[in-house]
C-alpha positions as CSV (number, residue, x, y, z in Angstrom):
1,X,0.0,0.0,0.0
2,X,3.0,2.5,1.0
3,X,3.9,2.2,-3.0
4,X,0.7,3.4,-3.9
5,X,1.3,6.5,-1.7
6,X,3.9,7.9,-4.2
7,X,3.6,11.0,-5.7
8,X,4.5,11.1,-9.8
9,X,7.3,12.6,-9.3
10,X,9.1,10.0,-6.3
11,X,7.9,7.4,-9.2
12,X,10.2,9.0,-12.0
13,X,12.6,9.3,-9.7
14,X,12.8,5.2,-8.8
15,X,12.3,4.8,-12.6
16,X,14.9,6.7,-13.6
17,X,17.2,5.0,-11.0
18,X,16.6,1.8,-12.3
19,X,17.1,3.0,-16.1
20,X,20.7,4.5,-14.8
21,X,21.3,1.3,-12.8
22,X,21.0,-0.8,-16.3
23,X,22.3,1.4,-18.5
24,X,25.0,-0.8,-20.0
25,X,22.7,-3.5,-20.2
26,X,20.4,-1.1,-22.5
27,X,22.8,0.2,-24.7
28,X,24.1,-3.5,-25.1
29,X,20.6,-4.6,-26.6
30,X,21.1,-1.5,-29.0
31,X,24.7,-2.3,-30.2
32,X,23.9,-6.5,-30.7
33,X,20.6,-5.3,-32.5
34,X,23.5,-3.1,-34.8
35,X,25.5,-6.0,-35.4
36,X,22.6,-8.1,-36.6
37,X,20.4,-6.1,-38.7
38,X,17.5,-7.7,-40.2
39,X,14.8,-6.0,-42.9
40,X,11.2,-5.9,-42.6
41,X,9.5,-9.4,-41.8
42,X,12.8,-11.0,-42.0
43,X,14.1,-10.0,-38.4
44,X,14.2,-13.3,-36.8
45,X,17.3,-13.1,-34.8
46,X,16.1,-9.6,-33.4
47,X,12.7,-10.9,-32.2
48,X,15.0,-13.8,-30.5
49,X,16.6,-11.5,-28.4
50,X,13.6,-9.9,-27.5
51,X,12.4,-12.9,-26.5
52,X,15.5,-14.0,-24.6
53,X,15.6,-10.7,-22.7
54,X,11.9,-11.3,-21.7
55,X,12.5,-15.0,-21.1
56,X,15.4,-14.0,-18.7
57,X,12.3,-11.4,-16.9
58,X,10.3,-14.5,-16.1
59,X,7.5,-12.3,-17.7
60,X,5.0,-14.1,-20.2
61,X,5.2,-13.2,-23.6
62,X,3.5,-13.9,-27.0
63,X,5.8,-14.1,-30.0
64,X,5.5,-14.6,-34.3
65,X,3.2,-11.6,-34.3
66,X,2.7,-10.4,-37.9
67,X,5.5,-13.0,-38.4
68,X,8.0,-11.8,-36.1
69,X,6.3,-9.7,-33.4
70,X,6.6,-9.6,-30.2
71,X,4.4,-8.4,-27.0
72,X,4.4,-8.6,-22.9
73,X,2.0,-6.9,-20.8
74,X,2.4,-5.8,-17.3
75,X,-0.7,-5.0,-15.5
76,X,-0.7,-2.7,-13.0
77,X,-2.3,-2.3,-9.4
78,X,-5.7,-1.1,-10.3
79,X,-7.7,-1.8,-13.5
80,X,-7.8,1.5,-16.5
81,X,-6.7,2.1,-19.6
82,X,-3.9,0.1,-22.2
83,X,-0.9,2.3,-23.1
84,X,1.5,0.6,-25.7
85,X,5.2,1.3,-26.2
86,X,6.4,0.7,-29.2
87,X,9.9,-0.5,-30.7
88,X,10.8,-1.0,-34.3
89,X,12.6,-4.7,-35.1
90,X,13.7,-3.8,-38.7
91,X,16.3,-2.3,-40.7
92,X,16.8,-0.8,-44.1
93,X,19.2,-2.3,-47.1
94,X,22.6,0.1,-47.2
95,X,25.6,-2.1,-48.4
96,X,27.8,1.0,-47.7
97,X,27.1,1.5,-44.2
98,X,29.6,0.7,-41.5
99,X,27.6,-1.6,-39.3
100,X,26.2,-3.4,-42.9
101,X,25.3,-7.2,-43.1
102,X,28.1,-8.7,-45.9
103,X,25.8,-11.1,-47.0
104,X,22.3,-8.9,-47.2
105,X,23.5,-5.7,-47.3
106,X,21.2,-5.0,-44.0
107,X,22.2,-2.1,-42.2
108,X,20.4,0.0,-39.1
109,X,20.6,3.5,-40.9
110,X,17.6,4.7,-38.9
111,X,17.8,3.6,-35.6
112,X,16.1,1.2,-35.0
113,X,18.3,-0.6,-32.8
114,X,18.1,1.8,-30.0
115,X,14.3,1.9,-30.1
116,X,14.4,-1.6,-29.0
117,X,16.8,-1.0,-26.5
118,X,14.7,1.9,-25.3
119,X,11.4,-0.1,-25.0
120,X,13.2,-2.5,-22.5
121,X,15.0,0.1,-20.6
122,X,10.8,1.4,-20.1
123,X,10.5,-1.7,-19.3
124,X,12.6,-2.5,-16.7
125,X,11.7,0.6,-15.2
126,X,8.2,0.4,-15.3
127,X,7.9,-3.6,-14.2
128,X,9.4,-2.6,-10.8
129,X,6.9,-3.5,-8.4
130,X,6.5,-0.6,-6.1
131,X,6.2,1.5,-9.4
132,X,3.7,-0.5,-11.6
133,X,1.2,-2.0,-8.6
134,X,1.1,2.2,-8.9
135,X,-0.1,2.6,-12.2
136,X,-3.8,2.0,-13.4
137,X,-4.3,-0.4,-16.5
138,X,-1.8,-2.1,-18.2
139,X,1.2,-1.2,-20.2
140,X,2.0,-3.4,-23.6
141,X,5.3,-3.4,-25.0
142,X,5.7,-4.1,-28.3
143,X,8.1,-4.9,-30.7
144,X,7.0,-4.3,-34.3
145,X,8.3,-5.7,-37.9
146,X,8.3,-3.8,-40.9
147,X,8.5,-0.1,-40.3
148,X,10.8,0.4,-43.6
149,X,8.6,0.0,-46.5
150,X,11.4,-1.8,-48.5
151,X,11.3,-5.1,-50.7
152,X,8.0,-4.9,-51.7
153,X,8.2,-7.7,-54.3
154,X,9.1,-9.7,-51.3
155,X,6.8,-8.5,-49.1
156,X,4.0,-9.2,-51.8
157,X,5.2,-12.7,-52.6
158,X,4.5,-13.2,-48.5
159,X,0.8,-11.7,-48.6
160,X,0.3,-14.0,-52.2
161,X,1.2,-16.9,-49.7
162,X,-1.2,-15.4,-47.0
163,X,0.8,-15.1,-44.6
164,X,0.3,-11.3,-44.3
165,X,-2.4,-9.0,-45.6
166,X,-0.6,-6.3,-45.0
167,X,2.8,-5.1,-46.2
168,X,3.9,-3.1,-43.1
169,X,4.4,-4.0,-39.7
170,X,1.9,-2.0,-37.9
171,X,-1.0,-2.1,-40.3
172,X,-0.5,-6.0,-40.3
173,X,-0.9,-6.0,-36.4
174,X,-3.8,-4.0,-36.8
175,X,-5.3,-6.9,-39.1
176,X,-4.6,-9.2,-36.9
177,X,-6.1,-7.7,-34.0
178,X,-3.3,-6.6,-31.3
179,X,-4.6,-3.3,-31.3
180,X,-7.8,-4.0,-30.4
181,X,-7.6,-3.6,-26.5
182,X,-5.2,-0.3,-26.9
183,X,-6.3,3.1,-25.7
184,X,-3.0,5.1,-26.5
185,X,0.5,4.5,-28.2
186,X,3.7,5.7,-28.3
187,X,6.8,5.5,-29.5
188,X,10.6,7.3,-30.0
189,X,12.8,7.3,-32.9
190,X,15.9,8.7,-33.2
191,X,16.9,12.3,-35.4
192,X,20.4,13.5,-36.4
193,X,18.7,16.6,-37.5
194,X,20.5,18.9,-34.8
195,X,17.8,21.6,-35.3
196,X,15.5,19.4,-33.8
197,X,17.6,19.1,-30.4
198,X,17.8,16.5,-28.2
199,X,14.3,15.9,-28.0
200,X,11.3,16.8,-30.6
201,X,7.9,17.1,-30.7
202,X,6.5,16.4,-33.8
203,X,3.0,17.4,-35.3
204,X,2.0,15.4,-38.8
205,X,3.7,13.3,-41.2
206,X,2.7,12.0,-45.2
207,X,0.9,8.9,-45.9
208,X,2.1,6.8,-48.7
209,X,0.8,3.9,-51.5
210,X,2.8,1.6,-53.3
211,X,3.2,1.1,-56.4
212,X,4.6,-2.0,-58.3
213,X,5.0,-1.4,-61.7
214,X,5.8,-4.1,-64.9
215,X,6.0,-2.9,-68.4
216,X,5.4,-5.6,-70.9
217,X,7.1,-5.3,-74.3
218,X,8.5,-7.5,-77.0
219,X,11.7,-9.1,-77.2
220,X,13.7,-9.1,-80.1
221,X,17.5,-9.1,-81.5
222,X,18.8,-5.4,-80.6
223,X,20.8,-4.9,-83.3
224,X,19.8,-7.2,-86.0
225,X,15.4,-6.8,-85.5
226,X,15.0,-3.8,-83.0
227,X,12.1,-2.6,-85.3
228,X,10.6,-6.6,-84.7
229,X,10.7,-5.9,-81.0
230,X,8.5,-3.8,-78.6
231,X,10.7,-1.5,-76.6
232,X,9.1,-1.6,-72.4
233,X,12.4,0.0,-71.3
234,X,11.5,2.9,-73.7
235,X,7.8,2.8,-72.4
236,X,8.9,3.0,-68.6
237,X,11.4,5.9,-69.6
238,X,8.4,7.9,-71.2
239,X,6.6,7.0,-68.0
240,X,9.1,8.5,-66.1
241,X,9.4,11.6,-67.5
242,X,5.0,11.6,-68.0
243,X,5.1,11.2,-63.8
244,X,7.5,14.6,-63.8
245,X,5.8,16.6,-66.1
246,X,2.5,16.4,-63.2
247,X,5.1,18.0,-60.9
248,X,4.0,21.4,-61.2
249,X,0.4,20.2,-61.2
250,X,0.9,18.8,-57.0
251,X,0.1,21.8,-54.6
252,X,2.7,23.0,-52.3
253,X,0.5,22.6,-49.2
254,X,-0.1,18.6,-49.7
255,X,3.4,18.1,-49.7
256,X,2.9,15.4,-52.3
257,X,6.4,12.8,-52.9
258,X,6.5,10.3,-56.1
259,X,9.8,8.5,-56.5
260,X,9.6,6.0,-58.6
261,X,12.9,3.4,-59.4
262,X,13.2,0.9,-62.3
263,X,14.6,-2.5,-60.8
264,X,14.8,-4.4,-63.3
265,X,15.5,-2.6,-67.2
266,X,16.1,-5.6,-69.5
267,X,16.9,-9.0,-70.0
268,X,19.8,-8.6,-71.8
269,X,22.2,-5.8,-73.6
270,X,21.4,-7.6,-77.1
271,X,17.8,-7.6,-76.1
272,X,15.0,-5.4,-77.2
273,X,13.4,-5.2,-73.1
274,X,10.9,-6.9,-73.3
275,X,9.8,-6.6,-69.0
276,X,10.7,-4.1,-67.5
277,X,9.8,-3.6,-63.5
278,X,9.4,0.0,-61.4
279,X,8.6,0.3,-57.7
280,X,7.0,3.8,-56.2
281,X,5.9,5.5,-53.3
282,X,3.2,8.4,-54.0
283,X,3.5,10.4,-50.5
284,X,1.4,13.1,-49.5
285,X,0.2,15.3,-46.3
286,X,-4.0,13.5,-46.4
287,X,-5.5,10.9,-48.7
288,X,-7.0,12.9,-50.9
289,X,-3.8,14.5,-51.9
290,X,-2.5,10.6,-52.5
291,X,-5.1,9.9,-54.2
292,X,-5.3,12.8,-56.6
293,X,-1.5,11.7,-57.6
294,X,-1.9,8.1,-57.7
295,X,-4.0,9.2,-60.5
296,X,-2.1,11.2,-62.8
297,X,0.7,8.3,-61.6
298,X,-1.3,6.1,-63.1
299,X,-2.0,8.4,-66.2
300,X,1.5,8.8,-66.7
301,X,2.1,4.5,-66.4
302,X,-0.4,4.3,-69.6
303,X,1.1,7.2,-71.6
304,X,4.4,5.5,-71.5
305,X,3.2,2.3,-72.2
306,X,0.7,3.8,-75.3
307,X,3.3,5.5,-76.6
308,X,5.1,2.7,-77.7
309,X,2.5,-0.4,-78.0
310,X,3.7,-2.1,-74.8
311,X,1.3,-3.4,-72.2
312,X,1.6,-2.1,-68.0
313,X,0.7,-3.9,-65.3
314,X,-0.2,-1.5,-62.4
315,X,-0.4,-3.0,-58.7
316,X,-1.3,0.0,-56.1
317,X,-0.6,-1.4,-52.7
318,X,-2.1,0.4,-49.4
319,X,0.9,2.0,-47.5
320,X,0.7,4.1,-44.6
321,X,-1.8,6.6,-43.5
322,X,-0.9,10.1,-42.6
323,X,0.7,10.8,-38.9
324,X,-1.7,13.0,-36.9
325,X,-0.4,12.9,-33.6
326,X,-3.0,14.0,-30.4
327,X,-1.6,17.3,-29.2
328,X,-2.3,16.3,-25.6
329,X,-0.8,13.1,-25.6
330,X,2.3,14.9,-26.5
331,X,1.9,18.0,-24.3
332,X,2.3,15.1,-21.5
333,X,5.7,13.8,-23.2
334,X,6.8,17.5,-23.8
335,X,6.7,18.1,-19.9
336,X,9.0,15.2,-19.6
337,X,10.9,15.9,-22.2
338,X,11.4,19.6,-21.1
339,X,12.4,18.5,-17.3
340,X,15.1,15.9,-18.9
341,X,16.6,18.0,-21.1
342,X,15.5,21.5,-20.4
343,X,12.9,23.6,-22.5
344,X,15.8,24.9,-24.3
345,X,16.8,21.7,-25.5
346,X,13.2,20.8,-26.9
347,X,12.5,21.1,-30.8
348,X,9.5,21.0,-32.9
349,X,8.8,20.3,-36.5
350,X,5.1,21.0,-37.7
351,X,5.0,18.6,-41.1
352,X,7.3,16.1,-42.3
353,X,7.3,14.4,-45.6
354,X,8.6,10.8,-44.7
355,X,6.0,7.9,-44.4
356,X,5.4,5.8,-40.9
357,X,3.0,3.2,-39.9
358,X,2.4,4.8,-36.7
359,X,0.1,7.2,-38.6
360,X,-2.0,3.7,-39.4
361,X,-2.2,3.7,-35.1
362,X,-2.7,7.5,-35.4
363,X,-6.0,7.2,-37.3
364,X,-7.3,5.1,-34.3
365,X,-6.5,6.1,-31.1
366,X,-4.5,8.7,-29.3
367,X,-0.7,7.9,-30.3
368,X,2.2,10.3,-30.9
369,X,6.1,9.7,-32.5
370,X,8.6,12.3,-31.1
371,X,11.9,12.6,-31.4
372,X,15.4,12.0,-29.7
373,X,19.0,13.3,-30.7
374,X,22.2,11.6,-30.8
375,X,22.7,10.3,-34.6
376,X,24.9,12.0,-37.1
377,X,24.4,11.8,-40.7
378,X,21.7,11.4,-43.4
379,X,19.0,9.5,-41.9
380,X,18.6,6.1,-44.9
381,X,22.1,6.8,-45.6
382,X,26.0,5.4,-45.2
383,X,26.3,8.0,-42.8
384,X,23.7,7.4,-40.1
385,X,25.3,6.1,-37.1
386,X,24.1,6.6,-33.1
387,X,26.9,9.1,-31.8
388,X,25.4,9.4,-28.2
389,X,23.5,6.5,-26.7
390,X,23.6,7.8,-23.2
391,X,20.9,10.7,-25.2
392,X,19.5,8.6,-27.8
393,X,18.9,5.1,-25.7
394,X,18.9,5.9,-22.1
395,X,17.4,9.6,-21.7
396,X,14.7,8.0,-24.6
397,X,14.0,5.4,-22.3
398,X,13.1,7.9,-19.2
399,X,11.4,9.8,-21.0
400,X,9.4,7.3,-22.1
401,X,8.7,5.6,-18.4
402,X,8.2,9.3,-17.5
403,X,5.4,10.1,-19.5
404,X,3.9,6.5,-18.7
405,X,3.7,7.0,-15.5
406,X,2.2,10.6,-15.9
407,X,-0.4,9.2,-18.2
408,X,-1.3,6.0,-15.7
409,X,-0.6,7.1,-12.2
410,X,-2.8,8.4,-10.2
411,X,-6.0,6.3,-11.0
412,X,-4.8,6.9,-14.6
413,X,-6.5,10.0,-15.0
414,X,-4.4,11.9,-17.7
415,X,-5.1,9.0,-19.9
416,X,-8.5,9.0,-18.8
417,X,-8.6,12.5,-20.0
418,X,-7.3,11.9,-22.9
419,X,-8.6,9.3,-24.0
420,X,-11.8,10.7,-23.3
421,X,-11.0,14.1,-25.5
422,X,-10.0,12.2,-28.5
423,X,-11.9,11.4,-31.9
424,X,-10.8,8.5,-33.8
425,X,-10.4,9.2,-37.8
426,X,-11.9,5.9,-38.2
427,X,-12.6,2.6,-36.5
428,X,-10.4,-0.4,-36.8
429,X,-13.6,-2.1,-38.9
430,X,-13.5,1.2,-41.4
431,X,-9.5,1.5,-41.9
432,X,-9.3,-2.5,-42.8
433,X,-11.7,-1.5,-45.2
434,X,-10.1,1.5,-46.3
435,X,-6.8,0.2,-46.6
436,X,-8.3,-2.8,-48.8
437,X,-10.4,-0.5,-51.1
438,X,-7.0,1.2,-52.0
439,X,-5.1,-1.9,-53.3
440,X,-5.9,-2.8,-57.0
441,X,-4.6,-4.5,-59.6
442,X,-4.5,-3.5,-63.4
443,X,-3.3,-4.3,-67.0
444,X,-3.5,-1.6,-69.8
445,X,-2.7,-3.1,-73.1
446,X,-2.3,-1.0,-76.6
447,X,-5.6,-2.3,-78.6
C-alpha cells in the first residue's frame, strides 16, 4: 500500500534509477541489434533476443506476431486504460554503411536498434513493483516488424502466400487484431537533424501507397530486328518523364512525394526489353492529396506504355496513412521531455514528408512519434550512425517511463482525459476496409 502513496514525481525518480542502474545492459541490446540487422518481416534473430531478454524477466510473452512480433503486458495495481510502447525490429538495405550485413546488405541506418533497447529500458523501469502496482491499467510493449517500406516484391510474394495482408508492420498488427484492447500508443525514434535538439515534438507526417510497376514489351534481337521488337524500357522511360511533367500540377500545401525506381531494365544488352519492373511511393500530407497523384501516376504509367504499343501492369498497394499525432498526448511527453533535457533543448517540426505506420495507429486512437537526438548523418544513408546512446537510448528510455507514468498514475487520470478528448479518424472495422479498397490491380494493353 505505501507504493501506492507515491507522488508522480518520487515514481520518475525510482524509474529513472533503475534506467541509470542498467544502462549498460540497455545500450548493449542496441549495439547487438547493430551488429545483426535484419529488414522488414525477415528480423528473426532480433525478435530472439527480444524474447530471450523477456525469457530472462520471467515475464509471459507472446511471439510470431505479424511474423516476427513480439508483446508482454504488465498490468498494473488497479484496472484502467492500455498504453503501448512501441519499438521497431527492422532495418533498411545500405551495403555501404559501416555496421552493414556482408551477406544482405542489411544495415540499421535509422535507428532502430536503439528503439528496442529503449522499449526495454521502459521496461525495466516500469515492471518494478512498487512502481507499476502504482499505475492503473496495463502497459503493452511491443516490438514491431516492418517499419521500412522496402522489398516490396518480397513482401507481396509473403501476402500471395497469405501469410500477411498487410505489407507493413503496424497495419498487419492492426489486421490481426493486437490493437484491439489499446487506448494510446507511443513511440521514440531517433533524429540527427540537430535543429530538432535532443528531444522533438512532432505534429503530422505524409501517408504513402505503393506502387509496383511491370512494363510488358516485346523481345527481339537489338541490333539485327530492333524494329521486330516492342521496346518496355523505352515505355517506362516515357513514364518517367509523363510522372515529372505532373510535378507542377501537385500543390505546395499537400506536400505530395513520387519516386519511382526501375529494378529491373532488361533482360539482356542484345535484347529489345521486353519486362521491365518499377517500384514507387506516392506520399502526400491527407488521402486525398495521395489519391489525386496516384491518378495522374497512373496516367503517366499508360502514356508511357501507349506511346510505344507495350502493355503495363499497375499494382497499387495500401501504404501508410498520414501521422496525426494527439496534441495532448504529446503535451504530457513535452513536460517530460522539457524537465530531462531543459525547455531549451526541446524542438519542434510542424510537417514532415517521410512515411510511418504509426500514422496507421494514429487514425485510431491517441498515439504520438517524437523525437530523440544523438545520430549523425543522413537518416537512410552510409552516414547514419548513433553518436550518443547515453541521449538517444537511455534519456529516450526515461522519458518514455516518464510520460507513462504521468499518463497511468494516479488512478490513470491523464489517460483518462485523454482518451476521453480524443476522436478517432476511423474505427479499426473502417480502416481495414479502407486500406483494402486502395489496393488494385490492373493491365493496360495498346488495342
Amino acid at each position: 500500500m505505501a507504493s501506492q502513496m507515491l507522488s508522480k514525481e518520487e515514481l520518475k525518480e525510482k524509474a529513472s534509477d533503475e534506467i541509470d542502474s542498467r544502462a549498460d545492459e540497455i545500450v548493449a541490446i542496441a549495439k547487438a541489434i547493430l551488429k545483426n540487422p535484419e529488414p522488414g518481416f525477415r528480423e528473426i534473430k532480433t525478435a530472439q533476443l527480444v524474447a530471450g531478454k523477456l525469457a530472462e524477466l520471467g515475464i509471459p510473452f507472446r511471439a510470431g506476431l505479424a511474423v516476427t512480433g513480439v508483446r508482454v503486458d504488465l498490468v498494473g495495481g488497479t484496472a484502467g486504460p492500455a498504453l503501448a510502447i512501441l519499438g521497431e525490429l527492422d532495418s533498411l538495405i545500405v551495403n555501404q554503411h559501416p555496421h552493414a550485413d556482408p551477406v544482405t546488405g542489411a544495415a540499421h541506418a535509422c535507428g532502430h536498434h536503439c528503439q528496442i533497447a529503449m522499449m526495454f529500458g521502459a521496461l525495466y523501469a516500469l515492471n518494478q513493483p512498487d512502481v507499476l502496482s502504482a499505475l492503473s491499467g496495463r502497459l503493452i510493449f511491443m516490438a514491431v516488424p516492418a517499419e521500412e517500406y522496402i522489398e516490396i516484391e518480397f513482401r507481396d510474394s509473403l501476402r500471395r502466400a497469405g501469410k500477411i495482408d498487410f505489407l507493413g508492420g503496424k497495419p498487419e498488427l492492426i489486421n490481426v487484431g493486437e490493437f484491439d484492447d489499446i487506448n494510446l500508443a507511443m513511440m521514440l525514434h531517433t533524429t540527427s537533424n540537430p535543429a530538432e535538439k535532443q528531444l522533438c515534438i512532432s505534429g503530422t507526417n505524409n501517408g504513402t501507397i505503393a506502387k509496383k510497376i511491370q512494363f510488358i514489351g516485346k523481345g527481339s534481337h537489338a541490333g539485327g530486328a530492333p524494329h521486330l521488337g516492342i521496346n518496355a524500357l523505352n515505355a517506362a522511360t516515357l513514364a518517367l518523364s509523363a510522372i515529372h511533367f505532373n510535378r507542377e500540377t501537385f500543390r505546395d500545401e499537400d506536400t505530395v512525394r513520387v519516386h519511382p525506381i526501375i529494378t529491373k531494365g532488361g533482360e539482356a544488352v542484345s535484347a529489345v526489353p521486353s519486362d521491365v519492373r518499377m517500384e514507387t511511393f506516392v506520399r502526400g500530407r491527407t488521402m486525398d492529396a495521395i489519391m489525386d497523384a496516384n491518378k495522374k501516376v497512373d496516367r503517366a504509367l499508360r502514356a508511357g506504355a501507349m506511346a510505344v504499343g507495350a502493355s503495363v501492369n499497375i499494382q497499387t498497394i495500401p501504404g501508410y496513412m498520414p501521422l496525426d499525432q494527439d496534441k495532448n498526448l504529446s503535451e504530457v511527453f513535452q513536460a517530460n521531455a522539457e524537465s530531462l533535457v531543459g525547455t531549451d533543448n526541446v524542438g519542434y517540426v510542424a510537417h514532415r514528408t517521410g512515411s510511418t505506420d504509426m500514422g496507421d495507429i494514429s487514425q485510431l486512437m491517441p498515439a504520438i512519434h517524437p523525437y530523440v537526438g544523438g545520430a549523425s548523418g543522413l537518416g537512410h544513408g552510409a552516414d547514419y550512425v548513433i553518436e550518443d546512446y547515453g541521449l538517444a537510448v537511455i534519456t529516450a528510455a526515461k522519458v518514455l517511463a516518464g510520460t507513462a507514468i504521468d499518463l497511468m498514475a494516479d488512478g490513470a487520470n491523464s489517460a483518462g482525459k485523454i482518451i476521453a478528448g480524443h476522436r478517432p479518424n476511423m474505427t479499426i472495422a473502417e480502416y481495414l476496409k479502407s486500406m483494402r479498397e486502395i489496393a488494385s490491380d490492373e493491365t493496360y494493353k495498346d488495342e
